[in-house]
N, CA and C atoms of all chains as a GROMACS GRO file, in nm:
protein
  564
    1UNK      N    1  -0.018  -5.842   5.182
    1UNK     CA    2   0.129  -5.851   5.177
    1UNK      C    3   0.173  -5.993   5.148
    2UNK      N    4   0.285  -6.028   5.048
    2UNK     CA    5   0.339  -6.119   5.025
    2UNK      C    6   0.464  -6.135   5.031
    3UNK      N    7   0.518  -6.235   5.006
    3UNK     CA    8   0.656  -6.270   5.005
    3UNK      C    9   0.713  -6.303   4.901
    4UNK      N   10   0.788  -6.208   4.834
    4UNK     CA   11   0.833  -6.205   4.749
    4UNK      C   12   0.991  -6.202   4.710
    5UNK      N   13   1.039  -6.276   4.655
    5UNK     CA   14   1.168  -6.297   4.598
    5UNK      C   15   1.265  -6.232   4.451
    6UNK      N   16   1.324  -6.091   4.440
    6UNK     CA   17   1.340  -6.051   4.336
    6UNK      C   18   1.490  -6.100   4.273
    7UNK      N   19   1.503  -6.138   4.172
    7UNK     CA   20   1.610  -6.122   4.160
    7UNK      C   21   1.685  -6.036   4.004
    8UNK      N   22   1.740  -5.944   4.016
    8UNK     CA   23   1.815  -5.815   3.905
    8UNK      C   24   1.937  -5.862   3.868
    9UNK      N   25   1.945  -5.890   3.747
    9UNK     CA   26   2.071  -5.860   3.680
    9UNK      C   27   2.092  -5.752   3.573
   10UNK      N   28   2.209  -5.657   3.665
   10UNK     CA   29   2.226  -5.525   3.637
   10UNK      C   30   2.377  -5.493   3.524
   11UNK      N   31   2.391  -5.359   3.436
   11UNK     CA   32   2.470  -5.399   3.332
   11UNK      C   33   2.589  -5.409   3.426
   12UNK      N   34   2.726  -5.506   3.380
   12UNK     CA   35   2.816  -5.489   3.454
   12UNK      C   36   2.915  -5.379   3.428
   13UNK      N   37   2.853  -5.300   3.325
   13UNK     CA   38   2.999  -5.180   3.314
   13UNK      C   39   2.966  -5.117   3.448
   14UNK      N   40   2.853  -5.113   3.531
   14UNK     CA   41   2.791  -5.024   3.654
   14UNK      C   42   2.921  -5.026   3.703
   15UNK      N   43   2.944  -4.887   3.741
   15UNK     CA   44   3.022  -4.872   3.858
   15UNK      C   45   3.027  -4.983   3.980
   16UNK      N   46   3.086  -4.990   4.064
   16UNK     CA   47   3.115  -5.106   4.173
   16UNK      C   48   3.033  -5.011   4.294
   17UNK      N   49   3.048  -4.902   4.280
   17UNK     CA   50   2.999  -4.783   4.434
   17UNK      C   51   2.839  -4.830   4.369
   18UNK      N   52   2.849  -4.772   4.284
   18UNK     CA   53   2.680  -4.684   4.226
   18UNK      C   54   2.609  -4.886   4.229
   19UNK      N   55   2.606  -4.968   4.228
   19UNK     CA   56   2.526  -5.035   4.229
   19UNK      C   57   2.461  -5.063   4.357
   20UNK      N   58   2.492  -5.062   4.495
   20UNK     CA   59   2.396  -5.046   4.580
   20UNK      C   60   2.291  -4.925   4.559
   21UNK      N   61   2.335  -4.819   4.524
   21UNK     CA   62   2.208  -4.685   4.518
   21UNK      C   63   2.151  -4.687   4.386
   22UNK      N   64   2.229  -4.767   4.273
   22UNK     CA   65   2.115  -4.824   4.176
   22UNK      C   66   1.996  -4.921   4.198
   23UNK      N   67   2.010  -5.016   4.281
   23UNK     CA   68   1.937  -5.155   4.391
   23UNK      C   69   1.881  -5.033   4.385
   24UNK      N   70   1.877  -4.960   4.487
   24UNK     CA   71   1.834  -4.897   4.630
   24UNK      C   72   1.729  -4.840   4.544
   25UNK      N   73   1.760  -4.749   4.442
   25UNK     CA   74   1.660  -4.658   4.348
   25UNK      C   75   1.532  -4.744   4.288
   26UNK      N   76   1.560  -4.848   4.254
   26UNK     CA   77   1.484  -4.949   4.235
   26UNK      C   78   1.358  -4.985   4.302
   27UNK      N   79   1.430  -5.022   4.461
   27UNK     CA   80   1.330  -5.085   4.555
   27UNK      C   81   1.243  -4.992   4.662
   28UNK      N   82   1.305  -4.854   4.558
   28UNK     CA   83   1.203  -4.731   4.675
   28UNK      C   84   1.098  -4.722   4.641
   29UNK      N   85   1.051  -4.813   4.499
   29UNK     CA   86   0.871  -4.807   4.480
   29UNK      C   87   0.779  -4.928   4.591
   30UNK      N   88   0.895  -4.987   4.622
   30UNK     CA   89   0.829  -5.114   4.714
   30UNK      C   90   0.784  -5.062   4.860
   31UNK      N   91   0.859  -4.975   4.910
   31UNK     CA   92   0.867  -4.909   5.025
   31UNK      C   93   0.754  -4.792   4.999
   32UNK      N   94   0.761  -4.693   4.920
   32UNK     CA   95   0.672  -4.611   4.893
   32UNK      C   96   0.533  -4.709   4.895
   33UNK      N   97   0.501  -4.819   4.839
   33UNK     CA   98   0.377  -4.864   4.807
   33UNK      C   99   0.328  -4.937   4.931
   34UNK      N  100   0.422  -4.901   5.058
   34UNK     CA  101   0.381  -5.011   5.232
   34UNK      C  102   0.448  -5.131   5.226
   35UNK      N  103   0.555  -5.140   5.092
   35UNK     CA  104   0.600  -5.275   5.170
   35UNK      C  105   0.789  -5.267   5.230
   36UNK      N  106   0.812  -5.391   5.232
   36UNK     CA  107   0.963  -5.335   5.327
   36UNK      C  108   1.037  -5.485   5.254
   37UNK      N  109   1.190  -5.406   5.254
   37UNK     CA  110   1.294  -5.504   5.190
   37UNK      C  111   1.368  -5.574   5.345
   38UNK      N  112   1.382  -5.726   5.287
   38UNK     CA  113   1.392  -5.813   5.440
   38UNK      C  114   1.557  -5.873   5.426
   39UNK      N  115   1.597  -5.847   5.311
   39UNK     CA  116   1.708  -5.914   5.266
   39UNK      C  117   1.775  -5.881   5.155
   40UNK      N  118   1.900  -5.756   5.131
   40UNK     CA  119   1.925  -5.762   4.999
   40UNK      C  120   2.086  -5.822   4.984
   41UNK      N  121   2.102  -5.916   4.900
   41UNK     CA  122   2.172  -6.007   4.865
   41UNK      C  123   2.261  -5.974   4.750
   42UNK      N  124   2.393  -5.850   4.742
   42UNK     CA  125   2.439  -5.867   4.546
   42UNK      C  126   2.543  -5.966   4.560
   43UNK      N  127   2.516  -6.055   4.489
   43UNK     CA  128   2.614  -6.128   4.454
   43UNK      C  129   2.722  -6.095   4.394
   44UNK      N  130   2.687  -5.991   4.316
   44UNK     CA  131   2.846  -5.941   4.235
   44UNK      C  132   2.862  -5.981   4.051
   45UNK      N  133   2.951  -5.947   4.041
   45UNK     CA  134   2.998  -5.962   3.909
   45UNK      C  135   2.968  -6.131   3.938
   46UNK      N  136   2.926  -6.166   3.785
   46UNK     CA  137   2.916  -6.332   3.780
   46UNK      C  138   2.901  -6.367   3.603
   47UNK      N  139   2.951  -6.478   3.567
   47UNK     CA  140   2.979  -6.456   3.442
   47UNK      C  141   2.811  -6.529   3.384
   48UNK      N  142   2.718  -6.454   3.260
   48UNK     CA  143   2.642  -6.555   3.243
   48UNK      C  144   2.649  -6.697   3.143
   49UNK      N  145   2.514  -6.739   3.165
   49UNK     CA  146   2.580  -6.886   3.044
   49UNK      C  147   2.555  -6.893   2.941
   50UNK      N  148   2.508  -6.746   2.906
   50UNK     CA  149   2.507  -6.682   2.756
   50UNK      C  150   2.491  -6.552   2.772
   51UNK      N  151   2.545  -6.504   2.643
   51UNK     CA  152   2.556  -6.338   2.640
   51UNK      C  153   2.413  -6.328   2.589
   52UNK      N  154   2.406  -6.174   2.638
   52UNK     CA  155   2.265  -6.139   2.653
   52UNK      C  156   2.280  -5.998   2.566
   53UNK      N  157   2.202  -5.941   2.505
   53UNK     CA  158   2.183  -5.788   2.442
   53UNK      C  159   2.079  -5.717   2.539
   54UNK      N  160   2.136  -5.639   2.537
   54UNK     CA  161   2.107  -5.524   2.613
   54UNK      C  162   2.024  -5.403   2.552
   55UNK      N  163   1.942  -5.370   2.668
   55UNK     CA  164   1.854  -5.261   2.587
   55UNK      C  165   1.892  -5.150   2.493
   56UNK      N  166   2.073  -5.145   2.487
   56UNK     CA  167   2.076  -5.046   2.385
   56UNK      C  168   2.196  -5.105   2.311
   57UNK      N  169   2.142  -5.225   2.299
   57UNK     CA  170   2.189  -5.330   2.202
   57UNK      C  171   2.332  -5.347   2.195
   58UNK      N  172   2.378  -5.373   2.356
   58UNK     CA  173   2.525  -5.394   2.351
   58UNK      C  174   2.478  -5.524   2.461
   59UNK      N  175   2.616  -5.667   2.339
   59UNK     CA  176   2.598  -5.750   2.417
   59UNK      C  177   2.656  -5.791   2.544
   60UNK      N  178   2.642  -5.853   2.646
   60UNK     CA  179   2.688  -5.886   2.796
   60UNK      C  180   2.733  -5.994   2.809
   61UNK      N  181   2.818  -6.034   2.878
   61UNK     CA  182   2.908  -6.189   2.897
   61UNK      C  183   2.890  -6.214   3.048
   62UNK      N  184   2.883  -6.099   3.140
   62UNK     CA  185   2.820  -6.080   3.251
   62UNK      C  186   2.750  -6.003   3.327
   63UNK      N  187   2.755  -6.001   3.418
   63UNK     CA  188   2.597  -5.950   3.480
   63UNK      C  189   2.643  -5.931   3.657
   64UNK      N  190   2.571  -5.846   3.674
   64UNK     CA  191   2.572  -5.803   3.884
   64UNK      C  192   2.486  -5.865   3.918
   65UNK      N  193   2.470  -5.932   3.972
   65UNK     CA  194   2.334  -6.056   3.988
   65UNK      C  195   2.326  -5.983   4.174
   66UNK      N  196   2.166  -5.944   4.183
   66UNK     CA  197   2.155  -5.923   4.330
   66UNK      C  198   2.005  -5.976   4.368
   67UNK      N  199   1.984  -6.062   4.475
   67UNK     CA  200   1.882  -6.110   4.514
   67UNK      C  201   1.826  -6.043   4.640
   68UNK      N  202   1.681  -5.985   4.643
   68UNK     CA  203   1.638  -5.972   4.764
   68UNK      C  204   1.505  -6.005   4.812
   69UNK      N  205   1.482  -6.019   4.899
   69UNK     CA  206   1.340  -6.036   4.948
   69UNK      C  207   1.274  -5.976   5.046
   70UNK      N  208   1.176  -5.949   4.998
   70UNK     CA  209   1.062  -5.854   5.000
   70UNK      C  210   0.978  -5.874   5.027
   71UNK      N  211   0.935  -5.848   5.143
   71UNK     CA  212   0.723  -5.837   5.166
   71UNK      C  213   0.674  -5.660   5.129
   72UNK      N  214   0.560  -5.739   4.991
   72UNK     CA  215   0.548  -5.646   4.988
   72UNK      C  216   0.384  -5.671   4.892
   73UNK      N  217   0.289  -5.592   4.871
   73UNK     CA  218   0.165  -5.622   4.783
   73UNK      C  219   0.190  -5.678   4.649
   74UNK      N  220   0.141  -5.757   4.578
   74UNK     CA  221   0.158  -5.783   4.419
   74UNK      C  222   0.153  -5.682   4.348
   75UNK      N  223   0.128  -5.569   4.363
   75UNK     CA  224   0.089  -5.389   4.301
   75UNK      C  225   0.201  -5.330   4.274
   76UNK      N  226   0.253  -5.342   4.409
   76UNK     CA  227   0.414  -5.271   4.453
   76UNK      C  228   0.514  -5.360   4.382
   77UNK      N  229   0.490  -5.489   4.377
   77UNK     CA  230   0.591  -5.591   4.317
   77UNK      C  231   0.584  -5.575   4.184
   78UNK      N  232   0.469  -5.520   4.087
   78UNK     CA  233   0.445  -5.562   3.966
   78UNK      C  234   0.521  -5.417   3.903
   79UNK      N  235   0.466  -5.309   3.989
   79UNK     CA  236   0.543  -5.154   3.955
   79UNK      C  237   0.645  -5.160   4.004
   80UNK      N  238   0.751  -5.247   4.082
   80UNK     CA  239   0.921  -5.246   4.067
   80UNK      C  240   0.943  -5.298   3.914
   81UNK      N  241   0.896  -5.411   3.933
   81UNK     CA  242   0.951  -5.486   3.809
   81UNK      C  243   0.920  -5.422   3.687
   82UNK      N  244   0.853  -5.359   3.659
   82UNK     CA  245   0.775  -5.277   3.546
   82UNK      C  246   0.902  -5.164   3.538
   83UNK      N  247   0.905  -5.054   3.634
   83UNK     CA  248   1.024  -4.940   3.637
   83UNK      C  249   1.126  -5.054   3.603
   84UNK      N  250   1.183  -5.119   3.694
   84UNK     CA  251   1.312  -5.149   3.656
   84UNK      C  252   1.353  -5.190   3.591
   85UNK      N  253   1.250  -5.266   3.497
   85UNK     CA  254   1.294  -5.289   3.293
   85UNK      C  255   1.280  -5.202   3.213
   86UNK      N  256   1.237  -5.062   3.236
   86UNK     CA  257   1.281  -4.957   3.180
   86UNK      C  258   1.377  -4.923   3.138
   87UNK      N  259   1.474  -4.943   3.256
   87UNK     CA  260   1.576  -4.879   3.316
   87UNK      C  261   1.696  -4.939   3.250
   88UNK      N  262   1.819  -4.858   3.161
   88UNK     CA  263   1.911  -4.950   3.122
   88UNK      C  264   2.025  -5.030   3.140
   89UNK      N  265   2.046  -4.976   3.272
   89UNK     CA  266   2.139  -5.032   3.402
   89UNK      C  267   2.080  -5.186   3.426
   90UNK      N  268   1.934  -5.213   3.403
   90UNK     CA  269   1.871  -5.354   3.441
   90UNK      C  270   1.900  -5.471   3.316
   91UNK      N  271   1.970  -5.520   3.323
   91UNK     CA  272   1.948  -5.656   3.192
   91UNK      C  273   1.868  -5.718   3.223
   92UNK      N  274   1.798  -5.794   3.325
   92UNK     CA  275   1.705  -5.847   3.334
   92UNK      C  276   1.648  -5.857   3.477
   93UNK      N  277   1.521  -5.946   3.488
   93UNK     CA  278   1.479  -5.913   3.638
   93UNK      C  279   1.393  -6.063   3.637
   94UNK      N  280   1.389  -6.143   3.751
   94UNK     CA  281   1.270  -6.191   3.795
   94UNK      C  282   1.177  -6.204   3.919
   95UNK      N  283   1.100  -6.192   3.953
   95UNK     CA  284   1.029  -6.238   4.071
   95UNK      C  285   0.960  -6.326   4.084
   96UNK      N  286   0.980  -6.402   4.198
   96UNK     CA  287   0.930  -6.556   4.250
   96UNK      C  288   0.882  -6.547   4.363
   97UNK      N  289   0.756  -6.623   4.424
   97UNK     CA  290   0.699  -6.633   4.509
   97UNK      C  291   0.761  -6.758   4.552
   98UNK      N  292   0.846  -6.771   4.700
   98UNK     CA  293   0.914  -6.885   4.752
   98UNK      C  294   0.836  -6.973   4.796
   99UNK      N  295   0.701  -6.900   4.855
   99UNK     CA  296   0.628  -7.017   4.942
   99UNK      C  297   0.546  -7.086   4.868
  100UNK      N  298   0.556  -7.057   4.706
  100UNK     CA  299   0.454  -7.161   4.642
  100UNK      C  300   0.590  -7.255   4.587
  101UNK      N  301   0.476  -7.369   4.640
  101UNK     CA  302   0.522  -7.528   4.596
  101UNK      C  303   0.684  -7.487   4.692
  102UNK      N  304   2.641  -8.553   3.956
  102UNK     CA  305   2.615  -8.638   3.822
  102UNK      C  306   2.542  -8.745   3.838
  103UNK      N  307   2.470  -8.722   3.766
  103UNK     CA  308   2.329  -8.808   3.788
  103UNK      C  309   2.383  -8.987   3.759
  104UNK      N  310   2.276  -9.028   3.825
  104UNK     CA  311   2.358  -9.186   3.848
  104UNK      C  312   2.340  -9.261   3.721
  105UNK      N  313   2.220  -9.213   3.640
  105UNK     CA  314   2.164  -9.335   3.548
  105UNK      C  315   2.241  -9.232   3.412
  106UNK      N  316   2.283  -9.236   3.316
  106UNK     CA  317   2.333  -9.207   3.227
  106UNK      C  318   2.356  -9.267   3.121
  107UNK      N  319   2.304  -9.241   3.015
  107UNK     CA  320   2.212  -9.300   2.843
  107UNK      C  321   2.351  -9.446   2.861
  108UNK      N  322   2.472  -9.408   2.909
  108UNK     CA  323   2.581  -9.547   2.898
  108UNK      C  324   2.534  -9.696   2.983
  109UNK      N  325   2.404  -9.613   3.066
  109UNK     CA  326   2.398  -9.702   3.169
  109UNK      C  327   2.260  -9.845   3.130
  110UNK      N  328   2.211  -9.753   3.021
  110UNK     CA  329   2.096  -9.828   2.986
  110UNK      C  330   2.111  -9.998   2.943
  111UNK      N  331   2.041 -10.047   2.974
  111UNK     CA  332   2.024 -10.161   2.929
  111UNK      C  333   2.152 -10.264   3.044
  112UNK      N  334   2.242 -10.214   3.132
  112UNK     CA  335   2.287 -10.259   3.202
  112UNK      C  336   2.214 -10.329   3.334
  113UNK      N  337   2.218 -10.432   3.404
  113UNK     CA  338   2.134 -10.411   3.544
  113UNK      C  339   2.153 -10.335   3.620
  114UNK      N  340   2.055 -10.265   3.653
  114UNK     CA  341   2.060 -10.136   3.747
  114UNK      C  342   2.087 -10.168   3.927
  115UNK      N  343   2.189 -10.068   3.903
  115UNK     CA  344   2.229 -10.052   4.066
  115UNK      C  345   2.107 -10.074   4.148
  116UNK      N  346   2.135 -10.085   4.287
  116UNK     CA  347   2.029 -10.046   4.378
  116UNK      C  348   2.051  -9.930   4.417
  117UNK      N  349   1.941  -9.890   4.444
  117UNK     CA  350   1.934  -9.679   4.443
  117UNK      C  351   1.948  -9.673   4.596
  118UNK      N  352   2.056  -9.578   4.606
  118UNK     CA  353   2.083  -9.575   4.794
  118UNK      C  354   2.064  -9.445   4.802
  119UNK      N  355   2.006  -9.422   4.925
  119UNK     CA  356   1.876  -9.284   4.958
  119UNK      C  357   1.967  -9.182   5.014
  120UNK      N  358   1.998  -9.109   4.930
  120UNK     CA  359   2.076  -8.974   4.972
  120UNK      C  360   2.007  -8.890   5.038
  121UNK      N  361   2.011  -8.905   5.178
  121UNK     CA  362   1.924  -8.727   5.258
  121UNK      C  363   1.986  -8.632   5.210
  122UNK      N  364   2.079  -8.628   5.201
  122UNK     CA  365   2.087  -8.453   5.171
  122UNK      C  366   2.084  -8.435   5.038
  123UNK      N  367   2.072  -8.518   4.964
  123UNK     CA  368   2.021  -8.446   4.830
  123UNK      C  369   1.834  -8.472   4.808
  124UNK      N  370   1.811  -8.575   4.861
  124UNK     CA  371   1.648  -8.533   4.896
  124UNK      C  372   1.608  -8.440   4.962
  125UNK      N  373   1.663  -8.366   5.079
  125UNK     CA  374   1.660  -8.271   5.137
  125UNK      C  375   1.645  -8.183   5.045
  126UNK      N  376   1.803  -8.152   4.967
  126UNK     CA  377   1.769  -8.030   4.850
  126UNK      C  378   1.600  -8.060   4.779
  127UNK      N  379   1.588  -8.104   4.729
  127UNK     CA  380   1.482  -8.172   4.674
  127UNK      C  381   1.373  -8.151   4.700
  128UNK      N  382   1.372  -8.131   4.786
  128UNK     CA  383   1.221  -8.073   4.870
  128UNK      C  384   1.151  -7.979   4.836
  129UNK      N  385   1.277  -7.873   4.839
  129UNK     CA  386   1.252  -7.737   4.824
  129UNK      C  387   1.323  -7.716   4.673
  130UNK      N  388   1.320  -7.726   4.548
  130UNK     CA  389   1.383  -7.710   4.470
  130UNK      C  390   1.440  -7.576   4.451
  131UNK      N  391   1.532  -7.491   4.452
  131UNK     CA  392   1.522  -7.359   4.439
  131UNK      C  393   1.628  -7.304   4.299
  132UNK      N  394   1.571  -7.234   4.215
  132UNK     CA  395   1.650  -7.236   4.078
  132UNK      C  396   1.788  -7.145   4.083
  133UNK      N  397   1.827  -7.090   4.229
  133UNK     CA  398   1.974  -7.060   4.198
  133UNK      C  399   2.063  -7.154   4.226
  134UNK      N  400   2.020  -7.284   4.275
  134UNK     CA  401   2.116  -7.399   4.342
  134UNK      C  402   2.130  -7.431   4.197
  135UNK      N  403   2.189  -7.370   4.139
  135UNK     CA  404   2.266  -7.460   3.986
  135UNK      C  405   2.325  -7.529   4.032
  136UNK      N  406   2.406  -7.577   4.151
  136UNK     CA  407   2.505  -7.744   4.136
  136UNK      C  408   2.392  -7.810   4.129
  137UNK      N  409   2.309  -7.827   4.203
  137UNK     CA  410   2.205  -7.952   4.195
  137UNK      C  411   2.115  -7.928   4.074
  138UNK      N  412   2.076  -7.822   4.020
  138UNK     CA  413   2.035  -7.843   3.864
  138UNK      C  414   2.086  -7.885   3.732
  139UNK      N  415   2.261  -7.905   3.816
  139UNK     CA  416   2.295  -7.942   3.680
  139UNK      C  417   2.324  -8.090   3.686
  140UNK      N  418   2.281  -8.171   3.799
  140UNK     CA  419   2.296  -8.278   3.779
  140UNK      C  420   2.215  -8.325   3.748
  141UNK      N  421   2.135  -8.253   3.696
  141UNK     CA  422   2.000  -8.309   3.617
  141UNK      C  423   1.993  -8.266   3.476
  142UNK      N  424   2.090  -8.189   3.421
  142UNK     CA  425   2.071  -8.163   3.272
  142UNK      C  426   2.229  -8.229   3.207
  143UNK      N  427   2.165  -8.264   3.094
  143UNK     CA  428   2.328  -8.312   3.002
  143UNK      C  429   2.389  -8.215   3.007
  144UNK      N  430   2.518  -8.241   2.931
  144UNK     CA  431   2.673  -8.162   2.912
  144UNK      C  432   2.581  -8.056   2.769
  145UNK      N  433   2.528  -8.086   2.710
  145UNK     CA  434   2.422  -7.982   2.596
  145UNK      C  435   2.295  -7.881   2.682
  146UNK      N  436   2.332  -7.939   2.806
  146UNK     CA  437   2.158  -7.846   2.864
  146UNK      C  438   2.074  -7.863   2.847
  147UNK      N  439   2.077  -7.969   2.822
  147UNK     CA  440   1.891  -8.032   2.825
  147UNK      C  441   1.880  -8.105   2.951
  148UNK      N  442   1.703  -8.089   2.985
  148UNK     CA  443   1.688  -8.142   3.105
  148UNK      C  444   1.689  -8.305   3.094
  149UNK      N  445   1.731  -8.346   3.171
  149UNK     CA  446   1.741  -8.541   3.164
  149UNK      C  447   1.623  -8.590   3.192
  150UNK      N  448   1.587  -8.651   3.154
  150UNK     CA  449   1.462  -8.742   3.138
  150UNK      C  450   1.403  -8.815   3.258
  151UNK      N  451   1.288  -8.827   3.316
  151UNK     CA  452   1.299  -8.878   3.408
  151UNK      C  453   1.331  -9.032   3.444
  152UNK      N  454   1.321  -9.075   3.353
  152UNK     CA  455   1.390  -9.256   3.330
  152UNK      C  456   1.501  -9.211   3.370
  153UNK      N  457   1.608  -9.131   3.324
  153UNK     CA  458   1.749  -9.126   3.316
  153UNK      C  459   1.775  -9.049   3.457
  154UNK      N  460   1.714  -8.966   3.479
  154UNK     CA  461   1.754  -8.876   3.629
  154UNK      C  462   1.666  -8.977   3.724
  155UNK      N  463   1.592  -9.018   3.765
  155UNK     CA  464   1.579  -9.133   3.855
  155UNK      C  465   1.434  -9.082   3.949
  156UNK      N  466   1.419  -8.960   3.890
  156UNK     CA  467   1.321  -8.868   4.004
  156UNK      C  468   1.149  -8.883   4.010
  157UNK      N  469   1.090  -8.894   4.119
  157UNK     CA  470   0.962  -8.884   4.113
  157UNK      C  471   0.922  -8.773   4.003
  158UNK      N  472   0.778  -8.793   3.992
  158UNK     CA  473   0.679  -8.708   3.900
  158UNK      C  474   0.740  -8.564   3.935
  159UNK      N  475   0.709  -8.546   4.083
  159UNK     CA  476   0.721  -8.410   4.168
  159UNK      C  477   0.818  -8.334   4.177
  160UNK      N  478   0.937  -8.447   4.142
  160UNK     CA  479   1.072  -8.373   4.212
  160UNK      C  480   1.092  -8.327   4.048
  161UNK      N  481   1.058  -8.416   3.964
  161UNK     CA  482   1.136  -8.358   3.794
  161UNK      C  483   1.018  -8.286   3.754
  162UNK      N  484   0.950  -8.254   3.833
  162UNK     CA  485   0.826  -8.122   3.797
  162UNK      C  486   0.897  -7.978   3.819
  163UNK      N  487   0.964  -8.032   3.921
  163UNK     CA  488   1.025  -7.892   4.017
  163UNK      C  489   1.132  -7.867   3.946
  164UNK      N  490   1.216  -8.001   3.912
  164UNK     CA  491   1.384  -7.950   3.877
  164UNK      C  492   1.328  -7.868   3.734
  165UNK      N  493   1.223  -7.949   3.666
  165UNK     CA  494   1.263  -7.866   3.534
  165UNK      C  495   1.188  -7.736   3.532
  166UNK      N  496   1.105  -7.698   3.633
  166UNK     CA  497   1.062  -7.539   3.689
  166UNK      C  498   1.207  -7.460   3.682
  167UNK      N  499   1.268  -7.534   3.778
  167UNK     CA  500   1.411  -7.447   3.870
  167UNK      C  501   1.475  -7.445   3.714
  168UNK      N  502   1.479  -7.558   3.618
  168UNK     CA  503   1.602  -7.529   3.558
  168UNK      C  504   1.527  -7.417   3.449
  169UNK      N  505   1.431  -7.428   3.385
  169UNK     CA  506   1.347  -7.284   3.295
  169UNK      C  507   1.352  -7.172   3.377
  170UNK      N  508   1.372  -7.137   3.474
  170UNK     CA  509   1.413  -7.001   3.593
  170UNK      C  510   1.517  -6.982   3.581
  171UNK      N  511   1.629  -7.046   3.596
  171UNK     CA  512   1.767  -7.063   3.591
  171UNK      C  513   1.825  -7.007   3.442
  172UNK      N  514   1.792  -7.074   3.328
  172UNK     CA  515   1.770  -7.033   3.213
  172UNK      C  516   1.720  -6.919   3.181
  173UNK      N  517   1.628  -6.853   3.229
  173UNK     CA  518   1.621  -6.718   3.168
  173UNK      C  519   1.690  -6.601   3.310
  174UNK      N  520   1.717  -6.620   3.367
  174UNK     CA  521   1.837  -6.591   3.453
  174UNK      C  522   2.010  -6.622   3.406
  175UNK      N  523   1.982  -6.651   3.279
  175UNK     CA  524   2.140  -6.711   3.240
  175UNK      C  525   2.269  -6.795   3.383
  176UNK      N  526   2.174  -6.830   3.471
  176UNK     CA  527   2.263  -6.913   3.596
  176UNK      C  528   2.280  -7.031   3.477
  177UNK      N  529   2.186  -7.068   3.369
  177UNK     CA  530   2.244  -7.211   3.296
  177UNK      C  531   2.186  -7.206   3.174
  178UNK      N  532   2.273  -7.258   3.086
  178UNK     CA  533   2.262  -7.211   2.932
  178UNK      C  534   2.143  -7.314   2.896
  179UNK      N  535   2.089  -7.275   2.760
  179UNK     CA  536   1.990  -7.326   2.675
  179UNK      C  537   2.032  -7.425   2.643
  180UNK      N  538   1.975  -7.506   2.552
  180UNK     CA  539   2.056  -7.632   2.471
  180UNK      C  540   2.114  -7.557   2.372
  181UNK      N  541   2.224  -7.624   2.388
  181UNK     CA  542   2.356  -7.537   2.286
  181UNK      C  543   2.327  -7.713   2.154
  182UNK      N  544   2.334  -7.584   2.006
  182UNK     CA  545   2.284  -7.738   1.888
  182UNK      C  546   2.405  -7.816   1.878
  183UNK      N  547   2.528  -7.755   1.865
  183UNK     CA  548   2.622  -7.808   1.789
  183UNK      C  549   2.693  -7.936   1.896
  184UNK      N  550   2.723  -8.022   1.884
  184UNK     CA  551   2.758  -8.094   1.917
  184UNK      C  552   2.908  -8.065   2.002
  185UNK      N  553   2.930  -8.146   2.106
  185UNK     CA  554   3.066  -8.076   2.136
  185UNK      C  555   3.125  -7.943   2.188
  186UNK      N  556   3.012  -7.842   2.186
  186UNK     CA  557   3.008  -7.738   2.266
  186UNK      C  558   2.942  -7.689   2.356
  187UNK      N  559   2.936  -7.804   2.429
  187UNK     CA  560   2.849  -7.844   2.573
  187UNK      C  561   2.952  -7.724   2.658
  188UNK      N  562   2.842  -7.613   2.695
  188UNK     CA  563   2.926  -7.479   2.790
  188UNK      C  564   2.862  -7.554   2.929
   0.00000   0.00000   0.00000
């Protein structure tokens, strides 16, 4: 188990309700795989510092930016992030390990 | 805003007075603290140099980690070419 830091930026036409149970749909492979969410963080609508295209090639000016953290295996971390760039609700995603450096 | 700035060159340099709480930040660099990443990149988004930002090896190892994280997170734009349209 590790400690892991995700952070999703989701499309902003998303509904305002449906983006927690969009998160939520997300982070049930982390839980399914033994690990557990310690902190989820949406920041909200936020404007980015460039427009971005989108997987079905519509561009974005902003973004739902939500941060959480997670202990959870590198397995479980690698198959969130994997599903959730599938997914076209996700514009983008990263994960960071906090405790290095 | 970073203290040393391309206007500042060749001037005699201040004496550098030891900010804890921005060494503090510093420590831990973390790439959503965009205020403190951007006092390390120009009005174009480029990262400042370490002559010009003032920072150990370590710390401008980290800022320009945090600021390439930040960047593909759109928290802070690329280098924009055109002159004058520093976002």
């Amino acid at each position: 188990m590790r400690q892991y830091e995700v952070m999703v930026i989701l499309d902003p036409d998303l509904d305002e309700r449906s983006i927690a149970p969009a998160l939520e749909g997300f982070l049930k492979v982390i839980r399914d795989l033994g690990g557990s969410i310690e902190k989820n963080d949406i920041w909200g609508r936020r404007r980015l510092a460039y427009e971005i295209k989108t997987k079905s090639g519509k561009k974005v000016s902003e973004g739902i930016y939500a941060v959480v953290d997670v202990q959870a295996t590198p397995d479980a971390v690698k198959e969130f992030d994997r599903q959730a760039n599938l997914s076209e609700t996700v514009v983008r995603t990263k994960v960071i390990r906090p405790d290095q450096r | 805003m970073p203290r040393y700035t391309a206007a500042d060159r060749g001037k005699p340099r201040k004496k550098k007075r030891p900010d804890r709480a921005l060494a503090a930040r510093l420590e831990h660099v973390d790439y959503k603290d965009t205020d403190l990443l951007r006092m390390f990149i120009s009005d174009r988004g480029k990262i400042r140099s370490r002559r010009v930002s003032g920072l150990s090896v370590r710390q401008q190892h980290a800022i320009a980690r945090a600021v390439k994280n930040a960047r593909e997170m759109a928290l802070l734009p690329y280098a924009s070419a055109s002159k004058g349209s520093g976002r």
